[in-house]
N, C-alpha and C positions, 0 to 999 in steps of 0.2 A: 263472488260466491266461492266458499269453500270447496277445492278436491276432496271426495269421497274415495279412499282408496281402500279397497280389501284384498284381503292375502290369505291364501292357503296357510292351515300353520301343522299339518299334519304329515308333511313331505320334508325332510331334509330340514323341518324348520327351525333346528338352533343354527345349522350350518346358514343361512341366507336372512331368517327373519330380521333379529337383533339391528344389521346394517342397513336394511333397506328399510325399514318402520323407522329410524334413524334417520336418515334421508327426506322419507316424504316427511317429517312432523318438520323437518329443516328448511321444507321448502314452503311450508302452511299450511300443508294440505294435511285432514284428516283422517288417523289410520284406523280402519272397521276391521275386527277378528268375528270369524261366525261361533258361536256357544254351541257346546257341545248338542244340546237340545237342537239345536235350531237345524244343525248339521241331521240329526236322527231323523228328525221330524222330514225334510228332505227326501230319506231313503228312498219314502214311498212313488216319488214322482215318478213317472214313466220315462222321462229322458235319463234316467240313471243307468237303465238296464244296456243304454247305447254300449258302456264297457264292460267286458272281460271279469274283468276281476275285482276281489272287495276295494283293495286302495285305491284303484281309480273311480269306483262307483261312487267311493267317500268322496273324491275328490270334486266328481259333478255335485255332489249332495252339498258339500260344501260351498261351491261356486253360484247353486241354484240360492240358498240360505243366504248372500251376499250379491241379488240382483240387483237390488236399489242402487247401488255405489256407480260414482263414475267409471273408475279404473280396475280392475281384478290383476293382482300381479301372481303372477305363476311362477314356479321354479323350474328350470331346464333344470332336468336328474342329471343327464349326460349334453356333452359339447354336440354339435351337430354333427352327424356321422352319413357315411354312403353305404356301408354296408358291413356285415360281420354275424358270428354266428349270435345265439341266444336272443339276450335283451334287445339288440340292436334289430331284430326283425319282431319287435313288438311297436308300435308306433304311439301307444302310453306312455312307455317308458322312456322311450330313443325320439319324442317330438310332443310332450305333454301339455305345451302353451299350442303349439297348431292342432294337435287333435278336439282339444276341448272347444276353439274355434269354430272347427270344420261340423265337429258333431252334435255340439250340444245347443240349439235353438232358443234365442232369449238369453244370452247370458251379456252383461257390462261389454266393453272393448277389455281383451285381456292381452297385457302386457307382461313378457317373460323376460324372468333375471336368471344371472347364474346363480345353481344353487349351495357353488362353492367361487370363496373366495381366493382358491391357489392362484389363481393369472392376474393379470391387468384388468381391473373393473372402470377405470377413471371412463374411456367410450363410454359404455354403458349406462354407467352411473350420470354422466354430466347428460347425455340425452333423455335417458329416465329424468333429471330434474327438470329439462325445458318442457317435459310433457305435463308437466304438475304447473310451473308458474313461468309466465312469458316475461318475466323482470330477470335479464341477464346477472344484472346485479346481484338477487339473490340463489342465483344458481351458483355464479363464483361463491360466494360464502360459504353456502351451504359444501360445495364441495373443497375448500379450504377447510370446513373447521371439521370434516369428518372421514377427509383422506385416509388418515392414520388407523381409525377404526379399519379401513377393508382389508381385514386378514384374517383365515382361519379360526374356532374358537379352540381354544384348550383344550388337549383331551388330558382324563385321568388312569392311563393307562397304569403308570408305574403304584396306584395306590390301589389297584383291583389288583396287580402281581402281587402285592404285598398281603394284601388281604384273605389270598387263597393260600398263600404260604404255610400265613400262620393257622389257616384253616387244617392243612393236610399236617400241620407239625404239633396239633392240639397233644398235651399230655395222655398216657392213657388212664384208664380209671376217669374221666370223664364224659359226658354225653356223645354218642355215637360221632364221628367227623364225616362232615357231609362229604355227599360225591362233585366235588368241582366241576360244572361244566362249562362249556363256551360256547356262548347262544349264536349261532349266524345266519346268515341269507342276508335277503336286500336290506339295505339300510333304513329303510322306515318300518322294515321288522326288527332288525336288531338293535332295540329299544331294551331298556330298564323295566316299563310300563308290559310289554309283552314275554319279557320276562318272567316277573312275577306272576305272570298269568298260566306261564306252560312248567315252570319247575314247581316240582311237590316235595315232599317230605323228604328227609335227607339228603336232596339235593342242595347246592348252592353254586348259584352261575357267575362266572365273569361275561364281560362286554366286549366283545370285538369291536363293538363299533366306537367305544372308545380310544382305538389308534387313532394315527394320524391318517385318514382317509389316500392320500398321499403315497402313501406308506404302502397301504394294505393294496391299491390297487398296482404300483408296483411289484408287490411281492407276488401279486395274481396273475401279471404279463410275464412273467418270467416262466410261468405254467401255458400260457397261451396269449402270443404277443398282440392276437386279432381284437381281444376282449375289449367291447364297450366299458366305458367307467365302472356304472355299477355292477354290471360282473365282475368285473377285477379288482373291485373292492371286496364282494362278497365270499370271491373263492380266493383274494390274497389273504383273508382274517381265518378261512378255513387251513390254508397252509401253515400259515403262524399258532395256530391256536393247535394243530397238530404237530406241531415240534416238540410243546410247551409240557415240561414234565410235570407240571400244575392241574395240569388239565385232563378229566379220566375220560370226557368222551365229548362230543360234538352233537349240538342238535339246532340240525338245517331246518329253519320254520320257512315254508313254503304254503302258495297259497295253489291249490290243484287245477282251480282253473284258468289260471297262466301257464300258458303252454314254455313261456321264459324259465318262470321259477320251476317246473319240471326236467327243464335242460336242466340248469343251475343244478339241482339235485344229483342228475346223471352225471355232471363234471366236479364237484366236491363229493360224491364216491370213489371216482378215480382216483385225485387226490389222497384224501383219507381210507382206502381201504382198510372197513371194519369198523370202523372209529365215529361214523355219522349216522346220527338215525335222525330221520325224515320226517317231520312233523309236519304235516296238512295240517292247514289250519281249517281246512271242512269237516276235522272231526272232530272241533272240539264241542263239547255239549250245549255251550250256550253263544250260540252266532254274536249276540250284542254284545257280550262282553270283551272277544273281539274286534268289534266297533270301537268300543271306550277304549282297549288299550291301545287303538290305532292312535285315536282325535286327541289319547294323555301322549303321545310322544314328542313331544312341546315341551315337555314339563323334564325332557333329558339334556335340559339347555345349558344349566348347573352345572 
C-alpha cells in the first residue's frame, strides 16, 4: 500500500517543501498538499481555536484538511532551543511539530523536518526515508540521487536592489516615483503575497525575505546574540533594510495576538527608531484575505 504523506505548505514552504516532497515521491510514497478551500473550510472546527494566533490557527486548519493521510510532515521554524527572550517563549513557534502533537486531537502521526536547509540534513533525511519505505535498497537511492538537491533556495535579493534603484532614479516629468518600502516581521509574513496586500498607492515594497535567511539572522545576533532563528531573521532584515538608502521606511506586519510578534515590534523600534510602522494584521478590513495571502505564500518559491 502507498504512503500517504501531507505537508504544511504555508510555513517556510519554499525553504523545506521543494526537497522533502522530492524525497518522499523518491521513496514511493504519495505526496497530499491541502487546497486552499479545504484549509478555510477547516477554520471553523473548534480544535483551531487551541492557538494563539492566525498562522498557527491556519496551521491546525491545514493539518485537520489532511486527516486522512498516513504521515503529516511539519516544519521546525527554529532548531530546538532551552531558552531565550521573544519567539523562543512561544511554544508555536520555538516547538511547532510537538505542539500540534500535544494539542490538537485527531490528527495523522506528525513528523517534523527542518525548515532550512543551512546544516547537515543527510540524519534526518535518510531516517525520514525508512519511515516511508522498509527496502534499504530504496532508501540508499533515493538518498543518493537527491543529496545534492539539500541546500538553501535562491534568493533574489540583488534584483529587488536593482529594481528600487531604478524606481527612486525615475526621470522627472514622469508618473509620481513610488515610496520604496521594506516589508518585514516573521517570515511567513514577509511574503510577496502579503505584500501586495498591505502596500497601496504609491507605494512599492522590497522583500527582506528575499536575503539569504543566513544572512539576515546573523545580522540580527549581532543586535542580540540570545535571539531565536526567527527573531534574528526578522530584526536582522529590519537592521539591513534600515541601512539601505533605497529604502524610505519599514513596515513590521505583526499579528497582535502573539504576544512574540508584539516583542518583535518593541525590538525593531529600537532598532529603527522612527523608521518602522507597525502593521497589526487585526486591522486589516477583510480577515480572509489575510488567510489567502497566508495559504499564497507558496507561490514565493520562484
Amino acid at each position: 500500500m502507498v504512503v500517504r504523506v501531507g505537508f504544511l505548505t504555508h510555513l517556510l514552504w519554499d525553504r523545506y517543501g521543494p526537497f522533502w516532497t522530492t524525497l518522499t515521491r523518491a521513496a514511493g510514497a504519495e505526496v497530499v498538499l491541502p487546497s486552499a478551500a479545504e484549509v478555510v473550510a477547516r477554520l471553523a472546527d473548534p480544535r483551531v481555536g487551541v492557538a494563539p494566533a492566525v498562522a498557527f490557527r491556519v496551521a491546525i486548519a491545514a493539518a485537520l484538511a489532511l486527516e486522512d493521510v498516513d504521515l503529516l510532515v511539519v516544519p521546525e521554524l527554529n532548531p530546538a532551543v532551552q531558552d531565550g527572550p521573544g519567539a523562543a517563549q512561544d511554544p508555536w513557534i520555538a516547538a511547532l511539530p510537538t505542539m500540534l502533537r500535544r494539542s490538537v486531537p485527531g490528527l495523522p502521526a506528525v513528523w517534523g523536518v527542518p525548515a532550512g536547509l543551512e546544516g547537515p540534513v543527510e540524519s534526518p533525511a535518510v531516517t525520514f526515508l525508512h519511515r516511508l519505505t522498509p527496502d534499504a535498497g530504496t532508501v540508499r537511492r533515493a538518498w543518493s540521487q537527491h543529496r545534492a538537491e539539500a541546500r538553501p533556495p535562491r534568493r533574489r535579493a540583488a534584483r529587488e536592489v536593482r529594481a528600487a534603484r531604478e524606481v527612486r532614479a525615475a526621470p522627472l516629468g514622469h508618473a509620481a516615483t513610488p515610496t520604496v518600502l521594506a516589508l518585514c516581521g516573521q517570515a511567513w509574513w514577509a511574503t510577496r503575497r502579503v505584500a501586495d496586500l498591505l502596500c497601496g498607492p504609491g507605494e512599492r515594497w522590497v522583500g527582506a525575505h528575499r536575503h539569504d535567511p543566513g544572512a539576515l539572522r546573523a545580522e540580527g545576533r549581532r543586535f542580540d546574540p540570545g535571539l531565536i532563528d526567527t527573531d534574528a531573521e526578522a530584526l536582522g532584515a529590519v537592521r539591513r533594510s534600515a541601512r539601505s538608502a533605497e529604502v524610505a521606511g519599514l513596515r513590521l506586519v505583526v499579528d497582535g495576538e502573539a504576544g512574540s510578534d508584539l516583542w518583535l515590534a518593541r525590538r525593531a523600534e529600537a532598532i529603527a527608531p522612527g523608521k518602522v510602522e507597525v502593521y497589526d494584521l487585526r486591522r486589516h478590513p477583510v480577515p480572509e484575505h489575510v488567510v489567502d495571502a497566508l495559504l499564497g505564500g507558496g507561490a514565493d518559491a520562484s
